[in-house]
Jmol script that loads the backbone (N, CA, C; Angstrom):
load data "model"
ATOM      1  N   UNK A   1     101.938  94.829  97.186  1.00  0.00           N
ATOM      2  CA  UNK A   1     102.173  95.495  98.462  1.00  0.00           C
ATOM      3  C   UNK A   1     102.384  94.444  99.544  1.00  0.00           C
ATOM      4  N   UNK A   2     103.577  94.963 100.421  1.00  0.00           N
ATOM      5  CA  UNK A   2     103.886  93.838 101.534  1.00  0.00           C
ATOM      6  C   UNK A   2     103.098  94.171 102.690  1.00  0.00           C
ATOM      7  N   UNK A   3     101.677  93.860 102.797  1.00  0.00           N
ATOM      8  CA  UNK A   3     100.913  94.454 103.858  1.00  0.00           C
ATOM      9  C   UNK A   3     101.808  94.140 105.281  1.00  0.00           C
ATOM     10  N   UNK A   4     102.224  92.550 105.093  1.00  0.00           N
ATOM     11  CA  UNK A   4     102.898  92.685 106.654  1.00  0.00           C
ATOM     12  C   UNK A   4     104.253  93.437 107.214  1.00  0.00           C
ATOM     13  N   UNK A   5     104.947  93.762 106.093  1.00  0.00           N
ATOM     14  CA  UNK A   5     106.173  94.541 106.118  1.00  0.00           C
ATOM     15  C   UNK A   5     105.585  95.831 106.680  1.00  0.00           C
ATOM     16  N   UNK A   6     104.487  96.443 105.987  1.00  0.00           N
ATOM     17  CA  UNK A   6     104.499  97.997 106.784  1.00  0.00           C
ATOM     18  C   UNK A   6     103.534  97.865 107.414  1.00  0.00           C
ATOM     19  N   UNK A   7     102.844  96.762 108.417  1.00  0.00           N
ATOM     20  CA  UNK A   7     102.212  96.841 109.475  1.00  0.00           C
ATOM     21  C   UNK A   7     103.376  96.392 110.829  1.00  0.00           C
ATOM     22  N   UNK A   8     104.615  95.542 110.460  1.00  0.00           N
ATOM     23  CA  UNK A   8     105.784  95.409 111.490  1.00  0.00           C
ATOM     24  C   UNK A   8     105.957  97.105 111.794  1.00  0.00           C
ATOM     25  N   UNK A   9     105.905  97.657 110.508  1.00  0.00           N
ATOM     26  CA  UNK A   9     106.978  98.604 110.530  1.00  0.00           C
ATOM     27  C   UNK A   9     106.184  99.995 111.244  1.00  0.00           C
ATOM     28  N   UNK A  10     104.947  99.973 111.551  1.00  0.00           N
ATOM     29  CA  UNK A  10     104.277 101.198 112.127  1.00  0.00           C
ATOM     30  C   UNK A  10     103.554 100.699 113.255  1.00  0.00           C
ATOM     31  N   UNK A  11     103.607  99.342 113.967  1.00  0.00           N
ATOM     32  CA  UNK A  11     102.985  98.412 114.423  1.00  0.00           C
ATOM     33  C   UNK A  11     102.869  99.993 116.101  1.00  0.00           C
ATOM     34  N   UNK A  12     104.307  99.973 116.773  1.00  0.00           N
ATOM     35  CA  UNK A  12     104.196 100.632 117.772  1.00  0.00           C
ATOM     36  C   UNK A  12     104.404 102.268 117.448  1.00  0.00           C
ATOM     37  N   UNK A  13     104.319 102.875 116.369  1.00  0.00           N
ATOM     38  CA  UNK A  13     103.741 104.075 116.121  1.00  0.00           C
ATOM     39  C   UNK A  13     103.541 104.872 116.996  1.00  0.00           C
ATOM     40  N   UNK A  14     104.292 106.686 117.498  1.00  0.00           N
ATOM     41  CA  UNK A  14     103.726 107.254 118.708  1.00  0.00           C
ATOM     42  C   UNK A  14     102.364 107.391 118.313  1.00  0.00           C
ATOM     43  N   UNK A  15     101.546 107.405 118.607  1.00  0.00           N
ATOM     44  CA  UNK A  15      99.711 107.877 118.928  1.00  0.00           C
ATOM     45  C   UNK A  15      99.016 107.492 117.769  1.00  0.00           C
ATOM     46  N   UNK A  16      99.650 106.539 117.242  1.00  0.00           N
ATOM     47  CA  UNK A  16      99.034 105.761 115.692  1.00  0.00           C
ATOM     48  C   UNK A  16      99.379 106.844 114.890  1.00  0.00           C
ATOM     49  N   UNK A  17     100.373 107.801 114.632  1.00  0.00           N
ATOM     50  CA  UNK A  17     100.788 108.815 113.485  1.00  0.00           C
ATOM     51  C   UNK A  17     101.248 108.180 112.892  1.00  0.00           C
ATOM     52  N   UNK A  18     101.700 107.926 111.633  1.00  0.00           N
ATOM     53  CA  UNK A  18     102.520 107.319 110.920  1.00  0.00           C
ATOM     54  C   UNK A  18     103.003 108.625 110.019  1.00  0.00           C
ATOM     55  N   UNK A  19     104.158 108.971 109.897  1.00  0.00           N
ATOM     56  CA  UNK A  19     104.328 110.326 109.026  1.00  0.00           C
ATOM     57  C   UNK A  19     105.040 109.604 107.136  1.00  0.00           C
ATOM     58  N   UNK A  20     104.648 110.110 106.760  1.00  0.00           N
ATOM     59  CA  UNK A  20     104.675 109.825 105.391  1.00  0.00           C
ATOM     60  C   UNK A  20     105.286 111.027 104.792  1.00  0.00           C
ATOM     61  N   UNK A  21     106.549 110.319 103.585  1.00  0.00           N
ATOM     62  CA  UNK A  21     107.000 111.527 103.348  1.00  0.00           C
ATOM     63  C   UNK A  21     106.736 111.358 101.537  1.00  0.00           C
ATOM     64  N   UNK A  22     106.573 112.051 100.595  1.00  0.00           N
ATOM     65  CA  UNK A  22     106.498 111.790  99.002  1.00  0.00           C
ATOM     66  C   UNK A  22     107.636 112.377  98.359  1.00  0.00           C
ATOM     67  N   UNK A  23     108.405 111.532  97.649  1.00  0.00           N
ATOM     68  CA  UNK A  23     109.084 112.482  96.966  1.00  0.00           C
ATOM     69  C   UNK A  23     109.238 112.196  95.520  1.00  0.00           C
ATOM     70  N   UNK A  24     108.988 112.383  94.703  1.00  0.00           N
ATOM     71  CA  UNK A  24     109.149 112.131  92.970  1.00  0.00           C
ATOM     72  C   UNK A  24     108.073 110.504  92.906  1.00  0.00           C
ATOM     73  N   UNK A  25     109.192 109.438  92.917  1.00  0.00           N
ATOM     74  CA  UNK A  25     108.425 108.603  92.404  1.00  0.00           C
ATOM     75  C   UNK A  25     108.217 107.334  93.455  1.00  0.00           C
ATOM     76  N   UNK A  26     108.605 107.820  94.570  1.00  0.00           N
ATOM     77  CA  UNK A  26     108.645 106.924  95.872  1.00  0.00           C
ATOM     78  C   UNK A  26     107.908 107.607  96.990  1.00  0.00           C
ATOM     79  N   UNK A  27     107.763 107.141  98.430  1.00  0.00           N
ATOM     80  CA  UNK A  27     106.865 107.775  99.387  1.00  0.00           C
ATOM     81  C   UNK A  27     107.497 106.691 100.481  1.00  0.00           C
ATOM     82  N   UNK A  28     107.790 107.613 101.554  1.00  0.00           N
ATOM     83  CA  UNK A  28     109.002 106.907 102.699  1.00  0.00           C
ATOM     84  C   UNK A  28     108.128 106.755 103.202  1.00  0.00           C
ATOM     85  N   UNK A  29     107.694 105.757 104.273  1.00  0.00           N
ATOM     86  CA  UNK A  29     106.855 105.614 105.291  1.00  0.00           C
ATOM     87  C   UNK A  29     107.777 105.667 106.756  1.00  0.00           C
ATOM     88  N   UNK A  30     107.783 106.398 107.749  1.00  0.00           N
ATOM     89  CA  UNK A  30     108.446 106.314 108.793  1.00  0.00           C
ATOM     90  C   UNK A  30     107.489 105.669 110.280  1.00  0.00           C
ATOM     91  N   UNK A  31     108.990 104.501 110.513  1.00  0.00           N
ATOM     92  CA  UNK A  31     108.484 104.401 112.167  1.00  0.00           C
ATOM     93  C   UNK A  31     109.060 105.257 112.980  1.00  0.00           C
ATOM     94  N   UNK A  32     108.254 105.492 114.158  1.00  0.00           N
ATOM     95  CA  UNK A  32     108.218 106.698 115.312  1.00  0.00           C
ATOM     96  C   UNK A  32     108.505 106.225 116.540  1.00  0.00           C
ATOM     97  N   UNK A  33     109.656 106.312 117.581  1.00  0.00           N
ATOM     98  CA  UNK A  33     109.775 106.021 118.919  1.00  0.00           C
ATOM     99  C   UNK A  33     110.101 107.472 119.764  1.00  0.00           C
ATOM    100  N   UNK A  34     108.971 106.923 120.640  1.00  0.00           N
ATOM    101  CA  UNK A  34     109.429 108.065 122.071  1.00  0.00           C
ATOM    102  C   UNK A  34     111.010 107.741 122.712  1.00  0.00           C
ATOM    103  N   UNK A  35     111.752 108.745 122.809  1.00  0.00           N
ATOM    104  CA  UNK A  35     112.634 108.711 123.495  1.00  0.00           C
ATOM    105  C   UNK A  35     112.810 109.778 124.897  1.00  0.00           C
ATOM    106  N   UNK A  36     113.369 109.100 125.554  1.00  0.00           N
ATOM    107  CA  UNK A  36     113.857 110.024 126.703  1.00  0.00           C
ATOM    108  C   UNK A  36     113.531 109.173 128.058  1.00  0.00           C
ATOM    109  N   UNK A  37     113.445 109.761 129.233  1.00  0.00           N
ATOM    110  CA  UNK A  37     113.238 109.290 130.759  1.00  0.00           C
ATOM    111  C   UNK A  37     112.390 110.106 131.008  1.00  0.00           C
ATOM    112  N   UNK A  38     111.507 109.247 131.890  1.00  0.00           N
ATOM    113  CA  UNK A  38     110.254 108.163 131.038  1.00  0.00           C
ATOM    114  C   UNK A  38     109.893 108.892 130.086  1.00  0.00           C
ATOM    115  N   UNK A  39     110.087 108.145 129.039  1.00  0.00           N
ATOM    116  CA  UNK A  39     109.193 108.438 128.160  1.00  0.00           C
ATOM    117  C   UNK A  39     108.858 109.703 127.285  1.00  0.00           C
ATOM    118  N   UNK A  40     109.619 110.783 127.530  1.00  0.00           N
ATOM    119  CA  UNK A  40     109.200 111.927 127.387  1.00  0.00           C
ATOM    120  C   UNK A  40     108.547 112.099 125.839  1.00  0.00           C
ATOM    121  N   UNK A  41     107.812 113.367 125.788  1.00  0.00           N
ATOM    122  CA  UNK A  41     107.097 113.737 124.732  1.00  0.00           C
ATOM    123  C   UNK A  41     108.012 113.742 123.173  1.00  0.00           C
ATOM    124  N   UNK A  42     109.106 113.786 123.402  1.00  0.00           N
ATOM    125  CA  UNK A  42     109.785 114.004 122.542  1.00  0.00           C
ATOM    126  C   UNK A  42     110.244 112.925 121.656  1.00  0.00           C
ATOM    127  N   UNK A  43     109.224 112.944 120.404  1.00  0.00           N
ATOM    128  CA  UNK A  43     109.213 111.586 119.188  1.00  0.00           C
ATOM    129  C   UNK A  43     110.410 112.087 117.988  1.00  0.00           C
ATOM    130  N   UNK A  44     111.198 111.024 117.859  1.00  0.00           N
ATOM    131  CA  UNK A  44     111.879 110.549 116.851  1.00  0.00           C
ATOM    132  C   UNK A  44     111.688 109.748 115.739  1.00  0.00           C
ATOM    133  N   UNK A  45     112.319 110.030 114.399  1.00  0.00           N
ATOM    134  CA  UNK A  45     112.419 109.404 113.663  1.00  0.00           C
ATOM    135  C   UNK A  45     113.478 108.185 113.294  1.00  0.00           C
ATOM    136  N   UNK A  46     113.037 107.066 113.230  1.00  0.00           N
ATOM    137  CA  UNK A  46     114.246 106.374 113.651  1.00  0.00           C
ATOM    138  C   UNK A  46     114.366 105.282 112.528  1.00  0.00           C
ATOM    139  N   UNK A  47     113.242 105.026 111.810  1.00  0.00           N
ATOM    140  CA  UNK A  47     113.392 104.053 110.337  1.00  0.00           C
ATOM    141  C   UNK A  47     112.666 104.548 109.964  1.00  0.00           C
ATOM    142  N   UNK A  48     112.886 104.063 108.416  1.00  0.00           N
ATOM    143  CA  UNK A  48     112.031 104.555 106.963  1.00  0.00           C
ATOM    144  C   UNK A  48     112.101 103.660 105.913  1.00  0.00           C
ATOM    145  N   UNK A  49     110.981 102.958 105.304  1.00  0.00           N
ATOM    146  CA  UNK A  49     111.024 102.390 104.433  1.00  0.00           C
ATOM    147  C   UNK A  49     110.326 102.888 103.129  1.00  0.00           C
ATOM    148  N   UNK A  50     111.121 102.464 101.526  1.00  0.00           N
ATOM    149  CA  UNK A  50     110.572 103.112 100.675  1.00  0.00           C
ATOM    150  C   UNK A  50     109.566 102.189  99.685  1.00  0.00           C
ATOM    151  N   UNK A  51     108.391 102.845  99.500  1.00  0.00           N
ATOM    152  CA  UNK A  51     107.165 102.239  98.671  1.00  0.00           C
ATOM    153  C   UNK A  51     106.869 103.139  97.370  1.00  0.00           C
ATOM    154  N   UNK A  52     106.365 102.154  96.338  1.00  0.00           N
ATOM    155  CA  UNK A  52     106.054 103.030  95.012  1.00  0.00           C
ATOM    156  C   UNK A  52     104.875 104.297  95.722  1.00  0.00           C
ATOM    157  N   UNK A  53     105.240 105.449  94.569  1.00  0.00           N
ATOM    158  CA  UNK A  53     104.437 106.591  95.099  1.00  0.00           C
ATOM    159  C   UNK A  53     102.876 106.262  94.911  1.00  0.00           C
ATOM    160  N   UNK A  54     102.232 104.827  93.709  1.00  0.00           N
ATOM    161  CA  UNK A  54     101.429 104.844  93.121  1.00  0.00           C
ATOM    162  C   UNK A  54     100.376 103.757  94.020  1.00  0.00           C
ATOM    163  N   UNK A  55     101.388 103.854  95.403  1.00  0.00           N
ATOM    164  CA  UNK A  55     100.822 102.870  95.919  1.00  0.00           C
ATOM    165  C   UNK A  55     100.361 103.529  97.590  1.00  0.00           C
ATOM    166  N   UNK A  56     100.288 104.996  97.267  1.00  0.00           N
ATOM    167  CA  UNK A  56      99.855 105.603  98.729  1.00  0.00           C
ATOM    168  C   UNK A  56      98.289 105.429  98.758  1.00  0.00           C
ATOM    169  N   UNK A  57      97.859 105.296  98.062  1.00  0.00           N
ATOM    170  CA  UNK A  57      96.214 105.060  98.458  1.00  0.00           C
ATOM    171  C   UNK A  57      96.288 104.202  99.184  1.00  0.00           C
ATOM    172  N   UNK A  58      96.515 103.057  98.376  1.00  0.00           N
ATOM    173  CA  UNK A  58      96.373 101.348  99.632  1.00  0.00           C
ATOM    174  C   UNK A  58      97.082 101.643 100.566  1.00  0.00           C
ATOM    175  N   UNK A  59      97.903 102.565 100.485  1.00  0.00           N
ATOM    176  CA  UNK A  59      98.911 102.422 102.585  1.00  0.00           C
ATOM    177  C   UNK A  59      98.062 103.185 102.916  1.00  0.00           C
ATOM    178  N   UNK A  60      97.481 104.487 102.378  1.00  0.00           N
ATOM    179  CA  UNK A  60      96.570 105.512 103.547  1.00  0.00           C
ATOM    180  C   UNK A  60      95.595 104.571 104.154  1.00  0.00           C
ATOM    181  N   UNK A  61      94.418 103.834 102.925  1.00  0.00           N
ATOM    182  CA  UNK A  61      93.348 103.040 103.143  1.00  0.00           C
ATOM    183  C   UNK A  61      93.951 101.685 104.445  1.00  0.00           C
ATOM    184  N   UNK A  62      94.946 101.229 104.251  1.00  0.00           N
ATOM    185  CA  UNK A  62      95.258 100.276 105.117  1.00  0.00           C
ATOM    186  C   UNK A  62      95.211 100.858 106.335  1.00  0.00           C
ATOM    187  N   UNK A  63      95.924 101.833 106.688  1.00  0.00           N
ATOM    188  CA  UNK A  63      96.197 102.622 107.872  1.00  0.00           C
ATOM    189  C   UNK A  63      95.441 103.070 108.585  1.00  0.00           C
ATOM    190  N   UNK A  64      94.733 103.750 107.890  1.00  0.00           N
ATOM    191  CA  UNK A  64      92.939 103.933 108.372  1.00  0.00           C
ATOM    192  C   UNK A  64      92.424 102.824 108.861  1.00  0.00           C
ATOM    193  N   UNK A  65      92.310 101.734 107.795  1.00  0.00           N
ATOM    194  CA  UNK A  65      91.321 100.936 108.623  1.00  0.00           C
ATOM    195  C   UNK A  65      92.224  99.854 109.583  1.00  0.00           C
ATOM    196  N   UNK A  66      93.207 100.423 110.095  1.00  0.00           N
ATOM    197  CA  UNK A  66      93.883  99.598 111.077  1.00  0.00           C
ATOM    198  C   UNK A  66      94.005 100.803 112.514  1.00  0.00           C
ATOM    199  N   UNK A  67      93.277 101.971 112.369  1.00  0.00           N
ATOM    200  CA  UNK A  67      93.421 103.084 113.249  1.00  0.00           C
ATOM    201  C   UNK A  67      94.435 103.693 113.327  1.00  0.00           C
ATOM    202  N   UNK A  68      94.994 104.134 112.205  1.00  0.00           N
ATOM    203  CA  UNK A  68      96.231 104.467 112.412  1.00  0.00           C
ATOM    204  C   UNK A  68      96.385 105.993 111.654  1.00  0.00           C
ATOM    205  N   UNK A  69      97.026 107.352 111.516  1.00  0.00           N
ATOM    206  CA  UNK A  69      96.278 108.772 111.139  1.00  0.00           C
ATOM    207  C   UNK A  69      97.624 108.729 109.830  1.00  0.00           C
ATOM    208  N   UNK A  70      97.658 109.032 109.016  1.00  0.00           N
ATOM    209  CA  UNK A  70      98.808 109.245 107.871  1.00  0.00           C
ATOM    210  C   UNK A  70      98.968 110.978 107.942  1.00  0.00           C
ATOM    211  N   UNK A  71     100.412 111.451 108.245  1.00  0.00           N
ATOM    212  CA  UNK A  71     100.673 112.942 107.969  1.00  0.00           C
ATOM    213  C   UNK A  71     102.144 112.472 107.345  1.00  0.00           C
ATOM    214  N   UNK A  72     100.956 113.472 106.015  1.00  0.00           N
ATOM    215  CA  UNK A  72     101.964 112.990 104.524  1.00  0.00           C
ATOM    216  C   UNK A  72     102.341 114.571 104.341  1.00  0.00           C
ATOM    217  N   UNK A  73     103.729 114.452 103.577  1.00  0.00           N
ATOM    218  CA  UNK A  73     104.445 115.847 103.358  1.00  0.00           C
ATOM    219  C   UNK A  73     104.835 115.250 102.121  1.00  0.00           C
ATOM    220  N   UNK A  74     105.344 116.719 101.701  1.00  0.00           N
ATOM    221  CA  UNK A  74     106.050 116.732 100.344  1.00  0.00           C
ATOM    222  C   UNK A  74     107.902 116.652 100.202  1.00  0.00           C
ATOM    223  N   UNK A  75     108.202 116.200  99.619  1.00  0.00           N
ATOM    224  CA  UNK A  75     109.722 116.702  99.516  1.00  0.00           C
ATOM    225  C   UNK A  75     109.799 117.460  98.496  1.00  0.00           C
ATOM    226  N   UNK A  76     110.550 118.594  98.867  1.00  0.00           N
ATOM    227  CA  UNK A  76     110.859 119.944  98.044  1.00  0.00           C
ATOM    228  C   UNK A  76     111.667 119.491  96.789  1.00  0.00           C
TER     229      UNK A  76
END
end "model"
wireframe off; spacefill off
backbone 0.3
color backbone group
């Protein structure tokens, strides 16, 4: 696991969410930016990088203990 690759990659995170997506045998991790004037509430998805599926424990556990919340979904 490239701990520093997906700590660049969720580093500015809206509200420390990191959304996680699973699908078969991979699990996307997405970074999150506010867009709009100023700032508005309204978060985007704007990169995604892909990690083995067998390896979501150590990203949840990392994430956690870096304060950070994982909302993981399924792909249909």
């Amino acid at each position: 696991m490239d701990w520093q690759t997906l700590f660049a990659l969720v580093a500015e995170n809206c509200n420390k969410e990191v959304p996680i997506e699973v699908d078969h045998e991979l699990c996307y991790v997405y970074r999150t930016k506010k867009k709009g004037l100023p700032f508005s509430k309204t978060v985007t998805v704007c990169q995604k990088t892909a990690f083995a599926r067998n390896e979501l424990t150590e990203i949840i556990d990392f994430l956690d203990s870096h304060g950070y919340r994982a909302k993981i979904t399924q792909q249909a």
